[in-house]
Residue, then its C-alpha position, 0 to 999 in steps of 0.5 A: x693414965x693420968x688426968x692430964x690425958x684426960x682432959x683437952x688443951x686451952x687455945x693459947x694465943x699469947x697473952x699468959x706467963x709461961x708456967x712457973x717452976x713449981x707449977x712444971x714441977x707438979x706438972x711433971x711428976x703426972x707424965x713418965x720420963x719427960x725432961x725438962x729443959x734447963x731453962x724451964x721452956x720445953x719438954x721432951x721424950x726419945x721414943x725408941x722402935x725396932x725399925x723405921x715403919x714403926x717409928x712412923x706409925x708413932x709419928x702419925x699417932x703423934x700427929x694425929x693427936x696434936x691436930x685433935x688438941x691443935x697443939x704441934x711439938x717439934x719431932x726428930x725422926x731417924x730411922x729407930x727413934x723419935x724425940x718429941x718436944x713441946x714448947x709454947x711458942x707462943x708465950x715462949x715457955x711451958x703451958x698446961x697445953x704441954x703436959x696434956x699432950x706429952x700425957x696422951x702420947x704416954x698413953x699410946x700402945x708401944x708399937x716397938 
């Protein structure tokens, strides 16, 4: 468990710069195996299971801790895995809020 996972996302309503390329660097080095997107604006997991209901059991943990922080990734589901990614739409790049959530969902019990 890192601090990230710790801690609780800042309602982002525009108005910030995305995070610069040292900040996502730091940031990174606290979650397990997420990329980083080329262009520095996203973030993302594959999440692989055993069958499709554990898949969903994920996507619901997934979902519910996006609703707790009020910060929603995009999903990819298929019958065996799912990729997550997170984005700031709203500042059209990466923000701390980001980070904690890709960190409470490394936090998740692996359910296959």
């Amino acid at each position: 468990m890192t601090e990230l996972s710790t801690i609780r996302c800042v309602a982002c309503e525009g108005g910030i710069a995305p995070l610069m390329k040292d900040e996502i660097k730091k940031l990174s080095d606290q979650i397990e195996n997420w990329e980083v997107a080329t262009d520095n604006k996203k973030i993302s997991k594959r999440f692989s299971f055993k069958n499709f209901y554990k898949t969903m059991a994920f996507v619901n943990a997934v979902a519910w801790i996006a609703n707790q922080e009020n910060h929603h990734p995009d999903l990819e589901v298929g019958f065996n895995y799912c990729l997550v990614k997170y984005s700031t739409h709203a500042i059209d790049g990466l923000s701390k809020n980001d980070f904690i959530c890709a960190a409470k969902i490394d936090t998740l019990q692996p359910v296959g």
